[in-house]
GUDREN-679726 format. One line per 8 residues: number of its first residue (from 1); for each residue x, y, z of N, C-alpha, C. Coordinates in nm, 2 decimals, always signed. Each point is the difference from the previous one (the first is absolute). Layout:
BEGIN
NUM) X/Y/Z/X/Y/Z/X/Y/Z ~ ...
# end
This chain:
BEGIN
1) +4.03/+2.78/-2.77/+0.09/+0.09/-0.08/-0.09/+0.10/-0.07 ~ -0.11/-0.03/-0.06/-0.09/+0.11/-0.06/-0.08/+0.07/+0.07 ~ -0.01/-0.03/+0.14/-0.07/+0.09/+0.09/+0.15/+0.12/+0.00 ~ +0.15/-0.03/+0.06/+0.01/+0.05/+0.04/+0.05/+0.14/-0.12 ~ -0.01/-0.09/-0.14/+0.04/+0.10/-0.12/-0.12/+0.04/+0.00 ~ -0.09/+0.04/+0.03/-0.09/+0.05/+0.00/-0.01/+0.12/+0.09 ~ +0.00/-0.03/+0.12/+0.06/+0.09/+0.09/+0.07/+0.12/+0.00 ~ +0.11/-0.06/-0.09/+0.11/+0.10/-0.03/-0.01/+0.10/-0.09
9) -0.13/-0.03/-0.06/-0.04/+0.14/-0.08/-0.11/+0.08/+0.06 ~ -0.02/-0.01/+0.15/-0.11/+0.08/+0.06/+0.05/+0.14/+0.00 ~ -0.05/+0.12/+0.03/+0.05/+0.10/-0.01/-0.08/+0.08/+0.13 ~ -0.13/-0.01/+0.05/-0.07/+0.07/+0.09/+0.00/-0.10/+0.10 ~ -0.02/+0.06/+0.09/-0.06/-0.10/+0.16/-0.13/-0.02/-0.01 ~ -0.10/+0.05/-0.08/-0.13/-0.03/+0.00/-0.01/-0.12/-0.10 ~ +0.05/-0.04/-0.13/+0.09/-0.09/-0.05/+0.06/-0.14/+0.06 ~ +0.06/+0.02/+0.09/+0.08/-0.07/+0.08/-0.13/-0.11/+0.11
17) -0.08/+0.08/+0.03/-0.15/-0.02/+0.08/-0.07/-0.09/-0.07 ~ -0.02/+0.04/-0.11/-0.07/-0.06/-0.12/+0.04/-0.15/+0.01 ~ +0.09/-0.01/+0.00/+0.09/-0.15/-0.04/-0.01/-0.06/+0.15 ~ +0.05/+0.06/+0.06/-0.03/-0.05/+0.18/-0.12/-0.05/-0.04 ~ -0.10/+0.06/+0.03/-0.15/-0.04/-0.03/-0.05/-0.10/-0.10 ~ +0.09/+0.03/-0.11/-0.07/-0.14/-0.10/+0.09/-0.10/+0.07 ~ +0.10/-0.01/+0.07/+0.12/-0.15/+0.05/-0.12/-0.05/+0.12 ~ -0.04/+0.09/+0.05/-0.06/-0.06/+0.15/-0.18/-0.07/-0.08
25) -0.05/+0.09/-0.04/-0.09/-0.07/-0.06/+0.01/-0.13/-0.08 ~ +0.15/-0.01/-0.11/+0.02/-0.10/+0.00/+0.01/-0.15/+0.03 ~ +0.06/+0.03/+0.15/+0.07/-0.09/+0.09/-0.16/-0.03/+0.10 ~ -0.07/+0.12/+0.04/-0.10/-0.06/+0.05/-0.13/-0.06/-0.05 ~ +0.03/-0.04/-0.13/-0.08/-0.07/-0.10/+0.04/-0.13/-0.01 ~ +0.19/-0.04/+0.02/+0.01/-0.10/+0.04/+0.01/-0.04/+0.11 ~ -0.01/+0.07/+0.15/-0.05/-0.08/+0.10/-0.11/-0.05/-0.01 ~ -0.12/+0.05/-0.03/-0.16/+0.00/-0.04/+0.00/-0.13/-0.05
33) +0.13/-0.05/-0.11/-0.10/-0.13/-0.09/+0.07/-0.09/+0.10 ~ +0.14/+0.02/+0.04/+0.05/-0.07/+0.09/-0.09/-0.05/+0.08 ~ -0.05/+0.07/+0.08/-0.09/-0.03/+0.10/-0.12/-0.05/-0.04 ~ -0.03/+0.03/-0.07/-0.14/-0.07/-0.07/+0.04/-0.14/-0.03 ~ +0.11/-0.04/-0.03/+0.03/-0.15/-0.07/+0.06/-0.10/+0.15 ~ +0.04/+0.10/+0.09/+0.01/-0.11/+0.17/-0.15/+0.01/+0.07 ~ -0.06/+0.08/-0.04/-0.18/-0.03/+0.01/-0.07/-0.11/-0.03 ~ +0.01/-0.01/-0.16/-0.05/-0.07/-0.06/+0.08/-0.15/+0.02
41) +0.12/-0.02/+0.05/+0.04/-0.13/+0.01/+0.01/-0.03/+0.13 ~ -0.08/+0.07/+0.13/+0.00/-0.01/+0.09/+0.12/-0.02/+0.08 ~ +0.11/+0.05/-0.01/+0.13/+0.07/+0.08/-0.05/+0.12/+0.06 ~ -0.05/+0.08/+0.00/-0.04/+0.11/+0.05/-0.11/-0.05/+0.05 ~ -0.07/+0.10/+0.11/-0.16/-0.07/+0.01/-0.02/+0.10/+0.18 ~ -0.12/+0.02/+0.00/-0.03/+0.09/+0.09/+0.03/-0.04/+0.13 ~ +0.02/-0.16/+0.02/+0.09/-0.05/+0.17/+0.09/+0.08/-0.04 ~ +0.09/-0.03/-0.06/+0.12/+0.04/+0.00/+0.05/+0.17/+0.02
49) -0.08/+0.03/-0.08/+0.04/+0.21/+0.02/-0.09/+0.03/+0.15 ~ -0.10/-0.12/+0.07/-0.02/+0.10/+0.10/+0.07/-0.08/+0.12 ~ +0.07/-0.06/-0.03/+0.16/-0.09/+0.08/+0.09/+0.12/-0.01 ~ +0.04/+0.07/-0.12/+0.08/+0.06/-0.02/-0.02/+0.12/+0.06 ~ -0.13/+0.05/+0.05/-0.03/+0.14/+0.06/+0.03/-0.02/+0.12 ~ -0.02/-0.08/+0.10/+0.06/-0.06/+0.11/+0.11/-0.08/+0.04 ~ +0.07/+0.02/-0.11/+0.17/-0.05/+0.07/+0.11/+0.15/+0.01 ~ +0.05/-0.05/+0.08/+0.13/+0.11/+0.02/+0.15/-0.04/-0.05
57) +0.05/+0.07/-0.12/+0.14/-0.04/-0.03/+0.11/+0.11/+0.01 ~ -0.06/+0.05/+0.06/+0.17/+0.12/+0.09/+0.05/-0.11/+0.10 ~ +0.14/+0.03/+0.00/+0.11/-0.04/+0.09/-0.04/+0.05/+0.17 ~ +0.01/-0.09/+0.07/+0.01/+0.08/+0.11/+0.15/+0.04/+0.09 ~ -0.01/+0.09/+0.03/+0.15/+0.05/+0.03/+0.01/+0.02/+0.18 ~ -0.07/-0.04/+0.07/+0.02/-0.03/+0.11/+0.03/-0.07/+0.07
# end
C-alpha cells in the first residue's frame, strides 16, 4: 500500500522510471540473497543449472 501511495504522487515519467528502477533493483537484490542461501545449503548447485540448460519444457504440439 505505500508503494502504491507513493506512486500516486509521481508527476513526470522520468519520475515514474526512477521508481521502476529503484523496485527492480530492489527485487533483484532479493533474488541475489535468495540464490545465494540455495547455494550455500546446497539446493542449488552447478549439476543442477547445467541439467537445466539442457532440458526442454515447451509443450509439443504435434
Amino acid at each position: 500500500m505505500h508503494v502504491l501511495n507513493m506512486a500516486s504522487h509521481i508527476k513526470t515519467e522520468q519520475s515514474l522510471e526512477q521508481l521502476k528502477e529503484q523496485l527492480a533493483v530492489f527485487y533483484a537484490k532479493m533474488i541475489d540473497e535468495d540464490m545465494d542461501e540455495l547455494w550455500d545449503s546446497g539446493a542449488w548447485n552447478d549439476k543442477l543449472l547445467n541439467d537445466l540448460r539442457s532440458s526442454h519444457f515447451r509443450t509439443s504440439y504435434k
